[in-house]
C-alpha positions as CSV (number, residue, x, y, z in Angstrom):
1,X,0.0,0.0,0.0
2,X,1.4,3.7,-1.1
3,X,0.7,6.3,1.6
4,X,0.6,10.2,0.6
5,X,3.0,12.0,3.2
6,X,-0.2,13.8,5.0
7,X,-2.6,10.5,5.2
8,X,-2.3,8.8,8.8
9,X,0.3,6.0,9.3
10,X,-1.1,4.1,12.0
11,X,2.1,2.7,13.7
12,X,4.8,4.5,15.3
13,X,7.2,2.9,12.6
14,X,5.8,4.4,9.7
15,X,5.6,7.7,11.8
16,X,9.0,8.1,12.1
17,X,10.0,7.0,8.6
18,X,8.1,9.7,7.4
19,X,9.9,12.2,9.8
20,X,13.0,10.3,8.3
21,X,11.8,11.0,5.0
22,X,11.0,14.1,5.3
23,X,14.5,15.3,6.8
24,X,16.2,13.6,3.8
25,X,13.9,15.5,1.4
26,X,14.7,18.7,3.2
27,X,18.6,17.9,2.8
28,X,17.8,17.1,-0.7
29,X,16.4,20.8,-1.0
30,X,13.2,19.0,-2.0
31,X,9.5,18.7,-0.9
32,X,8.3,15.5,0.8
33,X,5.6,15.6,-1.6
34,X,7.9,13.7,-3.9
35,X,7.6,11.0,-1.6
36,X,5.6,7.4,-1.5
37,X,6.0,4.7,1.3
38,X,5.0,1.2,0.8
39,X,3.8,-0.3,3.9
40,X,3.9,-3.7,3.1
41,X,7.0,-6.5,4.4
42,X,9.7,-5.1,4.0
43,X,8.3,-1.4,4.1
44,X,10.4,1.0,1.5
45,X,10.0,4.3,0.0
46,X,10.7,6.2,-3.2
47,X,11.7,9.6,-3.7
48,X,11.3,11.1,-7.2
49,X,14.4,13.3,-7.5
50,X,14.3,16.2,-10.7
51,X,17.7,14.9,-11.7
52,X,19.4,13.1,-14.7
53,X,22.7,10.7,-14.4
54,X,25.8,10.6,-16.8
55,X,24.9,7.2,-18.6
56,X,21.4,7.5,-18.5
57,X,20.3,10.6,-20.3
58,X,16.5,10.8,-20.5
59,X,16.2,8.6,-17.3
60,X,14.3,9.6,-14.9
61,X,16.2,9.4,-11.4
62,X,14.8,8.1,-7.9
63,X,16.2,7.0,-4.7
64,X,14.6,3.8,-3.4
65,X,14.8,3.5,0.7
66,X,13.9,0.0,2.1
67,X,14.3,-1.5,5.9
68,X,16.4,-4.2,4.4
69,X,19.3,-2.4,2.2
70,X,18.7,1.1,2.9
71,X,19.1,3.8,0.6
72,X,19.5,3.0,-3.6
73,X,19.8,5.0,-6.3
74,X,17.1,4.0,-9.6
75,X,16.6,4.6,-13.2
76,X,13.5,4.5,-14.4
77,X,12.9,2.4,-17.8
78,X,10.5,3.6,-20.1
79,X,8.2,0.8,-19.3
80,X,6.1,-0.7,-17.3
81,X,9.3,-2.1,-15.6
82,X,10.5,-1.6,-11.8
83,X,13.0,1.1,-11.8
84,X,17.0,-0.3,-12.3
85,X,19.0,0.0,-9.4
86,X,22.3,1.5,-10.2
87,X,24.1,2.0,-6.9
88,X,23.4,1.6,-3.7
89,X,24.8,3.6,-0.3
90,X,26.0,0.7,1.7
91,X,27.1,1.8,4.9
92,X,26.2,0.4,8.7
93,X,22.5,1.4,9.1
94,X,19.0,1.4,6.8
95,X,19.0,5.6,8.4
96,X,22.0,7.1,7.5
97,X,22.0,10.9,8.4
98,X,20.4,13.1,5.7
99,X,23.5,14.8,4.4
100,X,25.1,11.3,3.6
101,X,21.9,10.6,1.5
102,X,22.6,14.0,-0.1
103,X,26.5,13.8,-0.4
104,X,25.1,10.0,-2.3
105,X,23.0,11.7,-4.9
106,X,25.9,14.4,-5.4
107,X,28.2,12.1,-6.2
108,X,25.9,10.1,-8.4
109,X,25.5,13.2,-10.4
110,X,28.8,14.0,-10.6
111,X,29.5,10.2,-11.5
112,X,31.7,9.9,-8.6
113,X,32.2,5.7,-8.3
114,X,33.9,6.0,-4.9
115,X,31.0,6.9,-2.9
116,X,28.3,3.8,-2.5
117,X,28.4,0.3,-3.8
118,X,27.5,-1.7,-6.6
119,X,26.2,-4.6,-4.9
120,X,22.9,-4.8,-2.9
121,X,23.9,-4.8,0.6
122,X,21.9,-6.4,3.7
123,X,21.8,-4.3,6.5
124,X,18.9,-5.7,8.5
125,X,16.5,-8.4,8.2
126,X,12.6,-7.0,8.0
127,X,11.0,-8.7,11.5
128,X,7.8,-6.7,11.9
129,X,6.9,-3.0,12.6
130,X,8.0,-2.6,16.1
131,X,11.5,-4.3,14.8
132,X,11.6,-1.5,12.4
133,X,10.6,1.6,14.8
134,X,13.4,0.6,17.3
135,X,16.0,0.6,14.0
136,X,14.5,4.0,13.7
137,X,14.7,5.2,17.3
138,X,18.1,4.3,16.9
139,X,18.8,7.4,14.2
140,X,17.1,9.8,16.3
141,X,19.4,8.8,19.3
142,X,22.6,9.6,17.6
């Protein structure tokens, strides 16, 4: 299920991956309105960026977030297709802090292959909700 930013989450979770969300969007320097969430196992989000990347001209750009690999960044085909991952940030946690999400998609544009990894790493397995709002608690305590 896609959630609009403003419609009611319902768990403490999804709460505070929109508050995630929307502090990534703001470091971005765009609006959370460009944002979906998926709710179903394992919950992930998409973020439409307004960008284009060296190899892919006339590719529409998004970063793909989910509780299991984190942050990745996605072309979009022109079909019906799941966008192609192309990168991915890697790193020790699903919530890294929102300028490391932006310094990613800097470097992406820039076609700067030393930041993130091409391989799809595994950060966390998805457990359940409450699984999932501790990982988040965890960002907001460092």
């Amino acid at each position: 299920m896609t959630a609009s930013l403003h419609l009611p989450t319902g768990h403490p979770a999804l709460t505070a991956l929109w508050a995630y969300l929307a502090d990534v969007t703001t470091a971005l320097g765009i609006g959370p309105e460009s944002c979906t969430v998926d709710h179903d196992t394992p919950v992930s989000a998409y973020i439409a960026l307004d960008e284009r990347l060296p190899g892919y001209p006339g590719h529409d750009v998004a970063l793909l977030w989910d509780e299991i690999r984190g942050w990745a960044a996605a072309v979009e085909t022109h079909s019906a297709d799941d966008p192609v991952v192309v990168r991915y940030l890697g790193g020790p946690t699903i919530t890294p802090a929102p300028g490391n999400v932006a310094r990613f998609v800097a470097a992406l544009r820039e076609d700067d292959h030393r930041v993130g990894r091409l391989d799809p790493p595994t950060l966390r397995t998805a457990e359940s909700l409450a699984e999932l709002d501790a990982a988040l608690r965890d960002r907001s305590a460092t």
